[in-house]
C-alpha positions as CSV (number, residue, x, y, z in Angstrom):
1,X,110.1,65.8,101.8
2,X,106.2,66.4,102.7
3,X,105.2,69.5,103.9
4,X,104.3,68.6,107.2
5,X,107.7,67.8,108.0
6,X,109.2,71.0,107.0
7,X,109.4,73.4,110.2
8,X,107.5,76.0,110.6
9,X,108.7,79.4,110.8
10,X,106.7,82.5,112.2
11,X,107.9,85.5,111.7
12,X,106.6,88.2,113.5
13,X,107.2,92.1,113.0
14,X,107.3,94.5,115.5
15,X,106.0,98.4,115.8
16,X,105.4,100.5,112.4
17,X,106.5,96.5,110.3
18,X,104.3,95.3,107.5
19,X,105.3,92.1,105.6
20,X,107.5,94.1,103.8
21,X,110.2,94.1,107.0
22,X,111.0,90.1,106.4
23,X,110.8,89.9,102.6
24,X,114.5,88.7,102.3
25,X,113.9,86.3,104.8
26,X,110.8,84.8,103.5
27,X,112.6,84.2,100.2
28,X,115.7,82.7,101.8
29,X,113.6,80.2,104.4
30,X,110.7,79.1,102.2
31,X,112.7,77.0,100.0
32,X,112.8,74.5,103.2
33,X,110.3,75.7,105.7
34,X,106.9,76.6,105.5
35,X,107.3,80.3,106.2
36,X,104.3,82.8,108.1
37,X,104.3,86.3,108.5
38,X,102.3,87.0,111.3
39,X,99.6,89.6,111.2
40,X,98.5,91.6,114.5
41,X,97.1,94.7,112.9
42,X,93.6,95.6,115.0
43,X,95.1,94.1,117.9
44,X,94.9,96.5,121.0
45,X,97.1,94.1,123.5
46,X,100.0,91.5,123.4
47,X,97.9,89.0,124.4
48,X,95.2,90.1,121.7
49,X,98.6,90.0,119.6
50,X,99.0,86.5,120.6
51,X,95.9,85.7,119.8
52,X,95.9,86.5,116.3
53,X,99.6,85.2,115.9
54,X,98.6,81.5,117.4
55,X,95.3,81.4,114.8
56,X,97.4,82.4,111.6
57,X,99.4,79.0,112.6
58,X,97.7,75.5,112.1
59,X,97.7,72.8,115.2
60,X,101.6,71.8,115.6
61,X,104.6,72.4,116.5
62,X,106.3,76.1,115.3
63,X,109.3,77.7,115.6
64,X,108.5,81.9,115.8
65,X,111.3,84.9,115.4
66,X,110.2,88.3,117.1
67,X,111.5,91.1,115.5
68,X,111.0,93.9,118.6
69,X,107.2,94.3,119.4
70,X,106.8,91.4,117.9
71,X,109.4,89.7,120.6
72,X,107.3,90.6,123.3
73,X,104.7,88.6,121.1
74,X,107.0,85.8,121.3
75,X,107.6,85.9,124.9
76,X,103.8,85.6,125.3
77,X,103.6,82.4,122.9
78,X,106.6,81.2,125.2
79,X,104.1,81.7,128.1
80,X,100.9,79.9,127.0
81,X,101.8,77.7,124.2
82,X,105.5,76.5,125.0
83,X,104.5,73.4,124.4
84,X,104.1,73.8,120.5
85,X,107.3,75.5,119.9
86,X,110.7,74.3,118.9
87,X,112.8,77.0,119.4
88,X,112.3,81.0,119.6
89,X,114.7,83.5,118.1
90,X,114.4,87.3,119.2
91,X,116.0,90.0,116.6
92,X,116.3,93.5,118.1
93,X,114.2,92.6,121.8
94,X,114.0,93.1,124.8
95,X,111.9,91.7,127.9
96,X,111.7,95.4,130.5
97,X,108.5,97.1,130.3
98,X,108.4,100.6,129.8
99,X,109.2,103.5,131.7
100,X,107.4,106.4,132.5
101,X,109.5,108.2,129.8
102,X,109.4,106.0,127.4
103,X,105.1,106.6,127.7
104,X,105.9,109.6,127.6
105,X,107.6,110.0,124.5
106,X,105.0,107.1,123.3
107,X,102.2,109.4,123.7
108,X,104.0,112.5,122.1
109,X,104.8,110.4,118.9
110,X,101.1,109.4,118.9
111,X,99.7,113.2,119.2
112,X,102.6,114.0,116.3
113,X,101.5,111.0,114.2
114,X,97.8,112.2,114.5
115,X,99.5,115.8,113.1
116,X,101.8,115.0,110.4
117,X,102.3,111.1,110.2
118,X,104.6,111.6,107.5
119,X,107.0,113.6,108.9
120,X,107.1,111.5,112.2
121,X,107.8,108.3,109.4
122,X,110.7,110.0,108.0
123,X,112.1,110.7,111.3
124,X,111.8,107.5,112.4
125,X,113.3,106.1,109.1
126,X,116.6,108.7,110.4
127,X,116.3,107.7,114.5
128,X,116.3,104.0,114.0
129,X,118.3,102.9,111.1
130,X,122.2,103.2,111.1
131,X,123.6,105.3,108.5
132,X,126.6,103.2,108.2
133,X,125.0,100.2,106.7
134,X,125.3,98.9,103.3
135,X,121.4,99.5,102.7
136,X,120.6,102.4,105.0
137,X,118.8,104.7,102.5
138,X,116.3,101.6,101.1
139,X,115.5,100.6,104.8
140,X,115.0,104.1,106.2
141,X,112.7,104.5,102.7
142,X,111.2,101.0,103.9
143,X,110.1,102.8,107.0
144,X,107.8,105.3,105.7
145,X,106.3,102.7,102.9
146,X,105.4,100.5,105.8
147,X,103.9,103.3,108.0
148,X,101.7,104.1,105.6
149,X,101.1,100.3,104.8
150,X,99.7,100.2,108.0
151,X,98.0,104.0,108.8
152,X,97.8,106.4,111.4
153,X,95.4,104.3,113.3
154,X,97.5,101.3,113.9
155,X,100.5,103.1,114.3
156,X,98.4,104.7,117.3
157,X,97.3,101.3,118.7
158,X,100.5,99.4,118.4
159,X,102.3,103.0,120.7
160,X,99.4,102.3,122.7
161,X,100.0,98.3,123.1
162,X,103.5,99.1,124.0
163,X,103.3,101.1,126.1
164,X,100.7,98.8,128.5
165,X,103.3,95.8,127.4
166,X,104.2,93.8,130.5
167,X,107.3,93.3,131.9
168,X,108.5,89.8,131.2
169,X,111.8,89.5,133.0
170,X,110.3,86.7,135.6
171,X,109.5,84.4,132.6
172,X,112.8,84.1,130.8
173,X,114.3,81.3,133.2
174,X,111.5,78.8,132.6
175,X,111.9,78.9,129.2
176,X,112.9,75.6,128.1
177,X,113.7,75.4,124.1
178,X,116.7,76.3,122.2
179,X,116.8,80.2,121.9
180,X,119.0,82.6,119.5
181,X,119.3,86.5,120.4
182,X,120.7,88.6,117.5
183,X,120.9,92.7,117.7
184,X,122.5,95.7,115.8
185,X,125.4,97.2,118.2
186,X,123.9,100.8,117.2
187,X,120.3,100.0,118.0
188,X,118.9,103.0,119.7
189,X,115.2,101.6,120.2
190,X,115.6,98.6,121.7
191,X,119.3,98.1,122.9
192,X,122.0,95.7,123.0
193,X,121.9,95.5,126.9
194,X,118.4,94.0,126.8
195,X,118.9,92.0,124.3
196,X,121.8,90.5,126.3
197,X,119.5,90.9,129.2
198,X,118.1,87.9,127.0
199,X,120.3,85.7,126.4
200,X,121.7,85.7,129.7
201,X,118.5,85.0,131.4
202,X,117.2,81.9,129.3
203,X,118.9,78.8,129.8
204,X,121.3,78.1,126.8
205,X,120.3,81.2,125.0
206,X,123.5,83.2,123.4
207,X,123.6,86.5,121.6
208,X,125.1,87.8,118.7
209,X,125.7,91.7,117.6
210,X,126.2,93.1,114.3
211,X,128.3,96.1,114.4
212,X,127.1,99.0,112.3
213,X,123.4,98.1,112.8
214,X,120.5,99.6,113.8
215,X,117.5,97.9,114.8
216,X,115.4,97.0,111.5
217,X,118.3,94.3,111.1
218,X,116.2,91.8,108.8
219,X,116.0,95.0,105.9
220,X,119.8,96.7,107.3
221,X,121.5,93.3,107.0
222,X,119.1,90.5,105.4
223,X,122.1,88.4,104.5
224,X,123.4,88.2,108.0
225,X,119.8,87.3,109.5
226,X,119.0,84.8,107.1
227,X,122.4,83.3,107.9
228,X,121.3,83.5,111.6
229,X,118.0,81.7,111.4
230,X,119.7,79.2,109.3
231,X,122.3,78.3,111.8
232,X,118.8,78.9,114.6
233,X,117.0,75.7,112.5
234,X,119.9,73.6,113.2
235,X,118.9,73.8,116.6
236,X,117.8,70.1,118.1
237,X,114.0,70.7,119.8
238,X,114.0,70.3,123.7
């Protein structure tokens, strides 16, 4: 098999994710894909997220996962370049914009971060990860390593993206290639009604939910994503 016909896989991270977040899923997929971990770091926008995501991938067609932030990413590749992709998968998404409270807790986090950053990463590490799961302590410990991967500063800017994210719920019927939804039942960031939300709004899209989960599924369950994006590659393209 020659590389250009393997698919391409992007996988990109969402708030607070280095590489780190897909490192079971890069081993698992590169033995028959060609495998990149998007990079948005510097980015002050989703489109400038965009951006950066569409010149990490050569000319051709790809087939991108967004994990959270990183699914808003996705949904704006769906927009401009639909036309290159094969099929989209969306771990632990969700297409509303925020709301008021959600800025305002954004911009609390942010003045905390600027504080203590560490303390705000361990919290986080407790607030989004479900204690129930097989590798709870290792992902919540996964959190702080991959705050301070990425610094204060980003941290800062991706709140700040976020929270100016648009709303993408008018797009999702348009979209035309095979789409996979997959979400932790106990996700408390992003959760499981808009990642149904999703799946009900795309044509052919379907969801799955892991019970026990909490939304860093591809370090809280790496088995069961990998097995998910798998079964996503058998998709035909439209």
């Amino acid at each position: 098999m020659t590389a250009s016909l393997k698919p391409v896989v992007v996988l990109i991270p969402g708030m607070g994710n280095s590489a780190r977040l897909w490192s079971a899923q890069v081993r698992d997929l590169s033995r028959d894909c060609e495998v990149i971990v998007a990079d948005y770091a510097g980015a002050e926008s989703i489109d400038e997220m965009a951006d950066r995501v569409l010149a990490q991938v050569a000319a051709g067609s790809f087939s991108p996962v967004g994990f959270s932030l990183g699914g808003c990413v996705a949904l704006n590749l769906a927009g401009r370049a639909a036309e290159r992709i094969d099929r989209l998968a969306f771990i632990s998404a969700s297409p509303f914009a925020d709301s008021d409270q959600v800025i305002e807790q954004r911009e609390f986090l942010i003045e905390q971060a600027q504080e203590d950053y560490d303390s705000v990463l361990e919290d986080m590490g407790k607030f989004i990860v479900c204690p129930k799961g097989p590798f709870a302590r290792e992902t919540r410990e996964a959190v702080v390593v991959m705050g301070k991967e990425l610094g204060v500063e980003e941290f800062c800017r991706q709140q700040r993206a976020a929270m100016r994210r648009p709303d993408y719920r008018e797009q999702l019927s348009s979209i035309q290639f095979p789409v996979r939804v997959l979400c932790g039942a106990e996700d408390r960031v992003t959760a499981v009604s808009g990642n149904r939300y999703l799946a009900d709004h795309i044509p052919g899209a379907s969801l799955q939910v892991l019970e026990d989960t909490g939304h860093l599924l591809p370090l809280e369950r790496p088995g069961e994503v990998c097995g998910f994006l798998r079964q996503w590659l058998q998709l035909g393209h439209h």
